[in-house]
N, C-alpha and C positions, 0 to 999 in steps of 0.2 A: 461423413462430415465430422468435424472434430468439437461442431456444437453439439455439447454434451445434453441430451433428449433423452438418453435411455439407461438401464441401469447393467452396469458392469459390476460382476460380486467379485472384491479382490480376496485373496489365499493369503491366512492370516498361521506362523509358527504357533502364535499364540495368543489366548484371548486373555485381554483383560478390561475389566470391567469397572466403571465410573461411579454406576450410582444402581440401584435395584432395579429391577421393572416397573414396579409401581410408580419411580418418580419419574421415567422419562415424558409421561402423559404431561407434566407439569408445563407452566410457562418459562420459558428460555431466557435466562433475559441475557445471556452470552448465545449468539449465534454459533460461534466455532470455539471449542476448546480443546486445547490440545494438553497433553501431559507426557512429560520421557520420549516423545517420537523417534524414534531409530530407522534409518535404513542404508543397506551395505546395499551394494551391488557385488555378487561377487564373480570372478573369472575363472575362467579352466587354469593360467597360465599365473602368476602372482599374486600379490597381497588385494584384499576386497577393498575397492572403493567407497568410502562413508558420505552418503550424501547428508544425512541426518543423526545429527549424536547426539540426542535427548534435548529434543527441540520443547521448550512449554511454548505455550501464547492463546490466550484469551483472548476472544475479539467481540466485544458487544454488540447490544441491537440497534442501528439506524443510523446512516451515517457514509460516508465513502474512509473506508479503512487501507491502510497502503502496508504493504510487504517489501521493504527495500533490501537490497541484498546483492551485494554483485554478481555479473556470472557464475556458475557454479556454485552458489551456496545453499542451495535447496531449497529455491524458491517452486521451482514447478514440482520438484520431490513431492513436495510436500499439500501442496493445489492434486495431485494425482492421486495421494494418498485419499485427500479429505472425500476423494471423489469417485472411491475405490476400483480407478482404475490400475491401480497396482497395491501390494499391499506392504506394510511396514514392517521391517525386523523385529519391531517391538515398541511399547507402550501402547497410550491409550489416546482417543478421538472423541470426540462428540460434533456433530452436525445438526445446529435445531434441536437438540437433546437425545439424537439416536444415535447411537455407535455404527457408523460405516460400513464397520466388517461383516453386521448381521443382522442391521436392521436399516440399511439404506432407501429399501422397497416402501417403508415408511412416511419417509421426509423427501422423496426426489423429486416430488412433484411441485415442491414448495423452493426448489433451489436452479437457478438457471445459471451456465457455467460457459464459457470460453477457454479451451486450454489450447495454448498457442495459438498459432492463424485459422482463423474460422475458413474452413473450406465448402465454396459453394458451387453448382452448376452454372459455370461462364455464360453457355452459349442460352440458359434462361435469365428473364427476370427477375428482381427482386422480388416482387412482387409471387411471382409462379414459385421460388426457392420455398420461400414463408409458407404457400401452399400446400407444398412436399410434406414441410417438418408438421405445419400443424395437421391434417392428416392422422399421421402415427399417434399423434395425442388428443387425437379428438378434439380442437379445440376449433371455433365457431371460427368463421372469414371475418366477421367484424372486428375480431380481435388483432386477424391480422394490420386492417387500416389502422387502429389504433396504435399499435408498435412502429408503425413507420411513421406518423404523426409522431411521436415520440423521440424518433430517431429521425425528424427532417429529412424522412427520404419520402415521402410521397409524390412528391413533384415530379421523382424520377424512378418512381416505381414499375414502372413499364419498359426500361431501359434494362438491357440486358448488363448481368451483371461483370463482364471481360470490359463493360467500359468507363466504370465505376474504377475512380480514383482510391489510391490506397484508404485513405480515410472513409469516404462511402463503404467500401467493403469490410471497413473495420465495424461499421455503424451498425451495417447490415449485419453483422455476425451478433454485435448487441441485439439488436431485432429482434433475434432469434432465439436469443437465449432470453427476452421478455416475453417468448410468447403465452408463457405460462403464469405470467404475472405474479416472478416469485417472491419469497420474501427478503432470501438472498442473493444475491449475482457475486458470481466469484469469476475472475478474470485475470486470466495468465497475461502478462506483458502484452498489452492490449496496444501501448502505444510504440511497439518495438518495429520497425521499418517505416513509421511515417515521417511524413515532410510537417514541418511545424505546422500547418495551415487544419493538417488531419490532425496533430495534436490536440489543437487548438479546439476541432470539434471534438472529439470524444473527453476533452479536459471539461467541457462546456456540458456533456450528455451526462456524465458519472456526476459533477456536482448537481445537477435537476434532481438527476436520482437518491441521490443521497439528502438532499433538500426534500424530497418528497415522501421521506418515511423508510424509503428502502433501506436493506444493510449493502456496501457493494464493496468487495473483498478485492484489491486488486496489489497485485504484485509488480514489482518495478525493477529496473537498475537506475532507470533514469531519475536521478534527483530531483533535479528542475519540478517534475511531473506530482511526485508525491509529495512538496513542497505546497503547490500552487492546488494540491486535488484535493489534499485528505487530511482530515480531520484531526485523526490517532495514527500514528509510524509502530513500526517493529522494522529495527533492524537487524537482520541475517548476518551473521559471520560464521563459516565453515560448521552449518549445517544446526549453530545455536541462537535462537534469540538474546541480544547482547544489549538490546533496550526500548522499552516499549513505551505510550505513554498518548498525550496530546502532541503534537508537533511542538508548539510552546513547552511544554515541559521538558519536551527529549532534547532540545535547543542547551536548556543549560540544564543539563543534567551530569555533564561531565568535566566542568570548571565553571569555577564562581566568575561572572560577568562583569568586567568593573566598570568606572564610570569616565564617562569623556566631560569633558567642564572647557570651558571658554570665559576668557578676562579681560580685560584691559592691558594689565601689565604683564604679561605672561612670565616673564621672569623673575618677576617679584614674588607673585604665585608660585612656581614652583618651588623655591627657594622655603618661605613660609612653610608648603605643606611638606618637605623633606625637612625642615626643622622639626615639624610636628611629628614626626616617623613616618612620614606617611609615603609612597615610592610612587614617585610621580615620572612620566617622561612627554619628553614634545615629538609632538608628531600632526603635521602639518601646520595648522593653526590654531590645535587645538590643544590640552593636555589632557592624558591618560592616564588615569589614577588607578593601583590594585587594588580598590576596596570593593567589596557586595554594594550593590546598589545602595541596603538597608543600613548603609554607613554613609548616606548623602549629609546629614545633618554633622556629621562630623568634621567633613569637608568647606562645608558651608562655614561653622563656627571659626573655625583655623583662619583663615580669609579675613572673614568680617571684622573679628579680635584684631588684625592687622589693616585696617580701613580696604580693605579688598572685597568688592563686587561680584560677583558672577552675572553674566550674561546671557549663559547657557550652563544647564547642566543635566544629564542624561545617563541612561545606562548603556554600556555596548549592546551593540543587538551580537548575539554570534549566531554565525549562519548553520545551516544544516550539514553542507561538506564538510567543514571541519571536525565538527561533530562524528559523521560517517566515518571520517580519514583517522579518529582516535579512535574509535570504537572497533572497527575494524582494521584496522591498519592497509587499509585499499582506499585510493581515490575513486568516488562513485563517480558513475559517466553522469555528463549533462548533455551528452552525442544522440538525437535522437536517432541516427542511425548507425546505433553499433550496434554488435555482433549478436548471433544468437545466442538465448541464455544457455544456460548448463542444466544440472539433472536439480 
């Protein structure tokens, strides 16, 4: 199964080291931190492929956290890395405060993970699946009702899993990776082959969770997704974080946002504040002014000193793709059925 239950020690060139021994006992108060992460892939036949080339990113405790990144830019890299099922050319990890590469046995019991499509036994139940996994982890049957109450599949817990809608079997693979009720959940493109309807639930299930204290680490291509999910953005370009933050901050983080105004005389207006210096243009019924918001009052005075009103006056919102499409120079999908990601 590709829900990740058990511990894989990944094969490290090199160790390097975060913080002593002593402090890793400490409280976390970053769930995942990363620093320099590196990874080539290399070939018998040509130059090595870089999937990661000194990737940082710090991601705090409690919340739904989003990984955006288009195809190929080391989103699952790097979810594989944290999860030592492969290991990194170089730099350094923390997981919950433990380094990956040599103290995963640690902290795995506190971390439930989805890497790619959670794969389960068709011709059983959900219900009988859940059974399987908790089993190997010891973990009691009530736990399991609880995870499916959690994930709205009780109702159809008895229902063999081949007939479970894309989204059900995305749920269910969440399920599974709560059965250990951890502190983190990390999840590879979770919402990558569904129909908006399954979107729609698992957009519904990570924000509970994230609402509920959890931290939930999920990585995306899809915009839309991590717009509407997550809290705090990082985004991915060719293997680096190129900007991280609240959603609202990474918003204007990469051009000042000006202000939209509405008048009565709209021509008169704009006339007035292009006397003022100010670079105004029309556009629809409204004008567009290039100033920071924190220059409304100046906009305001210019007008008024001329018997001119405002009706309306506001800042641009700018949206998150455009944002993406500078930072990376890639239009991110809002497709939720494109292609599968990259390394």
């Amino acid at each position: 199964m590709n829900v990740y239950n058990g511990i894989i020690d990944g094969c490290m060139d090199d160790q390097l080291v975060l913080e002593n021994a002593s402090a890793r006992a400490r409280v976390c108060v970053s769930v995942i931190e990363i620093r320099g992460l590196r990874k080539e892939y290399r070939r018998l036949r040509g130059p090595a492929t870089v999937a990661l080339s000194g990737l940082d990113l710090e991601v705090p405790a409690g919340g739904v956290y989003g990984f955006l990144g288009p195809n190929g830019s080391g989103k699952t890299t790097t979810v594989r890395c944290l999860l030592g099922l492969i290991g990194p050319s170089g730099g350094a990890m923390r997981l919950l405060g433990a380094d990956p590469r040599s103290d995963l046995r640690s902290v795995i019991s506190r971390v439930g993970a989805i890497v790619e499509t959670p794969a389960m036994f068709p011709g059983f139940s959900g219900r009988r699946n859940l059974q399987i996994l908790a089993r190997t982890e010891d973990i009691q049957a009530t736990r399991i009702e609880e995870v499916l109450e959690l994930v709205s599949l009780r109702d159809r817990a008895k229902d063999r899993v081949k007939n479970y809608s894309l989204g059900m079997k995305q749920r269910l693979g969440i399920a599974a990776a709560l059965l250990k009720d951890p502190e983190l959940l990390i999840l590879d493109e979770p919402a990558n082959g569904l129909d908006p309807a399954g979107i729609k639930e698992v957009r519904d299930l990570l924000r509970r969770l994230g609402g509920e204290g959890k931290t939930v680490f999920v990585s995306s291509h899809i915009l839309s997704e991590v717009r509407q999910t997550c809290d705090r953005v990082a985004i991915l370009a060719h293997g680096r974080c190129v900007a991280e933050g609240a959603v609202a901050d990474v918003l204007t983080s990469t051009r000042a946002a000006g202000l939209t105004l509405r008048v009565s005389d709209m021509a008169a207006a704009a006339k007035v504040l292009k006397d003022a210096g100010i670079d105004v243009r029309n556009e629809d019924d409204f004008l567009k002014v290039a100033l920071a918001p924190s220059e409304g009052a100046r906009v305001t005075k210019a007008l008024a000193d001329r018997g001119l009103y405002l009706s309306e006056l506001r800042a641009d919102e700018v949206d998150l793709e455009t944002v993406f499409l500078e930072l990376t120079g890639e239009p991110a999908s809002e497709d939720p059925i494109a292609g599968e990601p990259g390394p």
